[in-house]
C-alpha positions in Angstrom: 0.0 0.0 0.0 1.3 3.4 -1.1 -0.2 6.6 0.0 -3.6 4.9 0.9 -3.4 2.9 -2.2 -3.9 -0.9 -2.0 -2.3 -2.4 -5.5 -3.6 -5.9 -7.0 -1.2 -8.9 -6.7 -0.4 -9.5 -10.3 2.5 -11.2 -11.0 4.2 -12.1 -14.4 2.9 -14.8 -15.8 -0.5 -14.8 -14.6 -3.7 -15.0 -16.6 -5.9 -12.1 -16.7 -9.9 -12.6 -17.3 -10.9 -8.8 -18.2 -14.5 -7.6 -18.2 -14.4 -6.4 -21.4 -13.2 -8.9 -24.3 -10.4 -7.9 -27.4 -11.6 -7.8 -30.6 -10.4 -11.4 -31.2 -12.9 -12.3 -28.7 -11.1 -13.4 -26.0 -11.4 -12.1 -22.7 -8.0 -13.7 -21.4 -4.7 -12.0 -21.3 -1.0 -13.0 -20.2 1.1 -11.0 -18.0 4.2 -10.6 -19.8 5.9 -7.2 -18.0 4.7 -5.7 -14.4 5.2 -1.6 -13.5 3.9 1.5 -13.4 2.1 -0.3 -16.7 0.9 -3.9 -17.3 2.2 -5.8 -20.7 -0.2 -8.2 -21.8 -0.3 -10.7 -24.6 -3.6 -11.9 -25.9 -4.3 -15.5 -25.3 -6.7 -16.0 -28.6 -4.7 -13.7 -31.2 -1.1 -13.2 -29.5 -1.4 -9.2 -29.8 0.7 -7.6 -27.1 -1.0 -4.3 -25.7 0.7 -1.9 -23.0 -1.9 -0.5 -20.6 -1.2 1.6 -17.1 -1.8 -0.4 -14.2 -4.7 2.0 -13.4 -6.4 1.5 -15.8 -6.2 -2.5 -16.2 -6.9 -2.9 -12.5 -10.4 -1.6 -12.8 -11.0 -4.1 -15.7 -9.9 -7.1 -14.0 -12.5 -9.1 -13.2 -10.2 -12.5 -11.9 -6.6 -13.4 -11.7 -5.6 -17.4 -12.5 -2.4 -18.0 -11.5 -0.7 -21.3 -11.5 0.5 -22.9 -8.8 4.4 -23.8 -8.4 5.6 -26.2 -5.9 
């Protein structure tokens, strides 16, 4: 938490379901760089998009992560 901020846990790797889907029509993208701004690669078409982390945070709707032992 950063001046009253509480960031999301996303972590490279993980899967993003957004609320709103890409033109492809997939609603599912990886997390391929984490900052100040999110790179994400489309699961369905493999288009990379950079978005701030603002703004990608309030269209998460659910993280999958995989589980390492």
């Amino acid at each position: 938490m950063r001046n009253g901020v509480k960031r999301m846990d996303v972590r490279l790797g993980d899967v993003l379901v957004m609320k709103k889907k890409h033109p492809c029509g997939s609603d599912r993208f990886r997390v391929t760089r984490v900052g100040m701004d999110f790179k994400l690669l489309c699961t369905g078409c493999g288009h990379e998009i950079m978005i701030a982390r603002k703004k990608a945070e309030k269209s998460i709707k659910k993280i999958e992560r995989e589980i390492k032992e």
